[in-house]
C-alpha positions in Angstrom: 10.4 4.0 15.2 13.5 4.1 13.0 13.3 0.3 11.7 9.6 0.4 11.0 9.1 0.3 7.3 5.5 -1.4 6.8 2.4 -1.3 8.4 0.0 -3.4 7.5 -3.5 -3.3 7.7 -6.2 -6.4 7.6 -9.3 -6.9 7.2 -10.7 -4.5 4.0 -14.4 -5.7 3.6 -17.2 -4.8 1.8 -18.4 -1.8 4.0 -14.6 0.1 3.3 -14.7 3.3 1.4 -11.6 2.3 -0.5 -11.2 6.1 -1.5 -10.6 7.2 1.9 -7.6 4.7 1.8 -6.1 7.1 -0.5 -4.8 9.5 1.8 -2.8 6.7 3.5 -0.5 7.0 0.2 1.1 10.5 2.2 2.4 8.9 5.0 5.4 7.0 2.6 8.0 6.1 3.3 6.7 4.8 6.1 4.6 1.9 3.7 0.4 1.2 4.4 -0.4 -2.4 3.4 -4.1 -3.1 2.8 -4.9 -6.7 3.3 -7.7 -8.6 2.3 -8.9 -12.0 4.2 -10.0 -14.9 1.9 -11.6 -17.8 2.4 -13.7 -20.4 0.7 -15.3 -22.2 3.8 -15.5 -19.3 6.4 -18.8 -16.9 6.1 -18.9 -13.4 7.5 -18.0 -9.8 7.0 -14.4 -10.5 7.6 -14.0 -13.0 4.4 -15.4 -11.2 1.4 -15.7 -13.3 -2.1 -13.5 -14.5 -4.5 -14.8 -11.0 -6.8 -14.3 -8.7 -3.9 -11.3 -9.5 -3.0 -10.1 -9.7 -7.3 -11.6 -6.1 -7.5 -10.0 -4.8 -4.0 -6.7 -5.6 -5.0 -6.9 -4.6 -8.8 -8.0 -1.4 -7.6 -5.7 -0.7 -5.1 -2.5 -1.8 -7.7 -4.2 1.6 -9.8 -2.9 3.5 -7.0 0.3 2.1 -6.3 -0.7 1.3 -2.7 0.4 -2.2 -1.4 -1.7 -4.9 -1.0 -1.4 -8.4 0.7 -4.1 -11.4 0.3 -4.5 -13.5 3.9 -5.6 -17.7 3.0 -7.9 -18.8 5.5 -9.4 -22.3 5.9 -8.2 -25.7 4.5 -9.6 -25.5 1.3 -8.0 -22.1 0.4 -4.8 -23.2 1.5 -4.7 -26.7 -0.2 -6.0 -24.7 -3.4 -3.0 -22.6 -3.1 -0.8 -26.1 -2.6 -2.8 -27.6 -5.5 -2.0 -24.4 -8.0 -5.4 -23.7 -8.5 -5.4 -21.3 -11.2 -8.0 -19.3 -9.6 -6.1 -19.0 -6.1 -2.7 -18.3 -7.9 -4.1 -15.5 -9.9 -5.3 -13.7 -7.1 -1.7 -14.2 -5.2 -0.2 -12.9 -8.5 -2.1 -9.8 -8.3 -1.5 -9.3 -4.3 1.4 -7.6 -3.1 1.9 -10.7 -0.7 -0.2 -13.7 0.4 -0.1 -14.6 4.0 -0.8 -19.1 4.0 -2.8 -19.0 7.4 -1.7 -22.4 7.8 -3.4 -25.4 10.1 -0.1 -27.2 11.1 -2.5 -30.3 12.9 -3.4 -30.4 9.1 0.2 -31.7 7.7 2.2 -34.3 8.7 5.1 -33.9 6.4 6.5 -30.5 7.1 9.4 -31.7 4.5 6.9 -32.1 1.7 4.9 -28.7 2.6 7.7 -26.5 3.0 9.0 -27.6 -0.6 5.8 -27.0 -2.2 5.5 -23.9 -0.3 9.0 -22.6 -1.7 8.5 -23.9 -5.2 4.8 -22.3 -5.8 6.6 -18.9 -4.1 9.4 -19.2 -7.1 7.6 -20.6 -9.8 4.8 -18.0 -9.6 7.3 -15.0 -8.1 4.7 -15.0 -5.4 5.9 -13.0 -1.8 4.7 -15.4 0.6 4.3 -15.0 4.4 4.3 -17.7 6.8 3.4 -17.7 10.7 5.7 -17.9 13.2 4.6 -19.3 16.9 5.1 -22.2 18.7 2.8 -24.3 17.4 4.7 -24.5 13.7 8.5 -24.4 15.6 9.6 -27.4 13.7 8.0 -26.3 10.5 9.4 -22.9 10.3 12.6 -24.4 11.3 12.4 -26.5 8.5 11.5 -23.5 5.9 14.7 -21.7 7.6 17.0 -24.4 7.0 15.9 -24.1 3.2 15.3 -21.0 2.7 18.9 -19.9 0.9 18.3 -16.0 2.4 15.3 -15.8 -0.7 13.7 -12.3 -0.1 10.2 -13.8 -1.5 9.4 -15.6 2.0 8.7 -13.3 4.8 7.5 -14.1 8.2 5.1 -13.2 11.0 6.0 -13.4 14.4 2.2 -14.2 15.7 2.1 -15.7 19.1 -1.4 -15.3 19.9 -2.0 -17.1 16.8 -4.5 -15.0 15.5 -6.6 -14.9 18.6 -5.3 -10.6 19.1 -3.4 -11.4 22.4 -1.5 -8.2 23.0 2.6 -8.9 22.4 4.5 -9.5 25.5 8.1 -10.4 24.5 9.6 -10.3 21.0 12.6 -11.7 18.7 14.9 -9.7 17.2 14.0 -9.2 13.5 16.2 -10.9 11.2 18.7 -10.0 9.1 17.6 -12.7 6.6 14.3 -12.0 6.5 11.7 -9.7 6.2 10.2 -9.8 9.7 6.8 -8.8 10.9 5.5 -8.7 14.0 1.2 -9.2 15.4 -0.9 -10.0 18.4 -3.3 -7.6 20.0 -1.8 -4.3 17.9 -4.2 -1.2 18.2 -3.8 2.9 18.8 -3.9 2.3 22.7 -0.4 0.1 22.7 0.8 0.2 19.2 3.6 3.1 20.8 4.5 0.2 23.4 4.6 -2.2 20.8 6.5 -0.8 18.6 9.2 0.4 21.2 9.5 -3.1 22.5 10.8 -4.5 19.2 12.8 -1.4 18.6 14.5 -2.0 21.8 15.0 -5.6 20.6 16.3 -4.7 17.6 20.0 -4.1 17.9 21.1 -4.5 14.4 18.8 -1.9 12.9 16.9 -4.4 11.1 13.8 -3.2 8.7 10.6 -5.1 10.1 7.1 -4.3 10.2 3.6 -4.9 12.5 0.5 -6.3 11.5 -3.2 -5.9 13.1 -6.5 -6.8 11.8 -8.9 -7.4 15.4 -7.3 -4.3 17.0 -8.2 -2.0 13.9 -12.5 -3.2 13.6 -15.4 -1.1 15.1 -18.3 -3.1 15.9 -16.4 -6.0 13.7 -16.3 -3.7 10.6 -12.9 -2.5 9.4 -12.0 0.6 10.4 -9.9 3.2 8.8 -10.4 5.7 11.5 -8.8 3.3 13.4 -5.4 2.9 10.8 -5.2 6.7 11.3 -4.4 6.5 14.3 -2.0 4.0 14.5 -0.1 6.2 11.9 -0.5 9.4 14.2 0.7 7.6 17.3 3.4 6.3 15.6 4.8 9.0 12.5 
């Protein structure tokens, strides 16, 4: 577990005690991430409002603990293209913002890379992108342009968001800040994690991502981030 430096964990809602995430802030320096799902189109207990979501990650800053905010939907996502004051704000005030991006949605992967990169400058805003096989030739593109910049991380995600448990696995990069989802919970998270340390020959910092794997009865579970941490510490 040497090369493990961030775990991050999606999905704070409404029904969270956030003071029971402060004991997460012992387990450093292996790094909790708290990360809040946002959208403007998509109604349930796994997309709290704009306030929530404001308030969640204000709060969490007080503490020091990291935060990321996850764009869902086409209208959050071509809010965050459009710079809509409201939408950067909140990216400003997350540790990172994962673009859950509909590729079918774009055509020219030239024009939304650039405005990907320039929003991720101009606001100094940590931005993860998606990796499967479904956005190849985009993130290809992003790579190409990419100038080693430390603000764009990735996520290695092939069940694209559907929590297929990870079979096989890329070597994190050297260039990147790598991260790694699909299926992740405290039954396999050991497994997991072992498969992309043994794929991993370079010693390169990376991290693992879940969200499905860590709900009870669709609610967020912090039970359950305990005990990916005592699996894997």
């Amino acid at each position: 577990m040497k090369n493990l430096s961030l775990i991050s964990f999606v999905g704070v809602d409404k029904h969270t005690n956030l003071m029971e995430i402060l004991p997460f802030i012992q387990y450093t320096p292996l790094i909790c991430e708290f990360g809040v799902l946002y959208s403007e189109s998509k109604r349930s207990i796994r997309y709290p409002d704009y306030e929530f979501c404001r308030n969640f990650i204000d709060w969490i800053a007080d503490y020091h603990i990291r935060s990321s905010l996850h764009l869902c939907g086409s209208e959050a996502i071509n809010n965050f293209l459009e710079e809509d004051p409201s939408i950067i704000k909140l990216c400003n005030f997350a540790g990172r913002t994962q673009l859950n991006i509909n590729i079918k949605n774009f055509t020219d992967y030239d024009e939304l890379s650039d405005k990907i990169l320039d929003i991720a400058i101009k606001y100094n805003i940590t931005v993860i992108l998606q990796k499967n096989a479904t956005k190849q030739k985009f993130n290809e593109l992003v790579l190409k342009k990419l100038n080693n910049a430390k603000n764009i991380h990735f996520l290695n995600d092939s069940s694209g968001g559907f929590g297929r448990e990870i079979s096989k696995v890329d070597e994190p990069s050297a260039n990147y800040f790598t991260g790694y989802a699909g299926g992740i919970n405290p039954e396999n998270v050991s497994k997991i994690v072992s498969l992309i340390e043994g794929n991993n020959p370079n010693n390169n910092p990376y991290y693992i991502d879940m969200e499905s794997g860590i709900r009870e009865n669709n609610i967020f579970s912090l039970k359950k981030c305990k005990e990916i941490l005592d699996k894997i510490k």
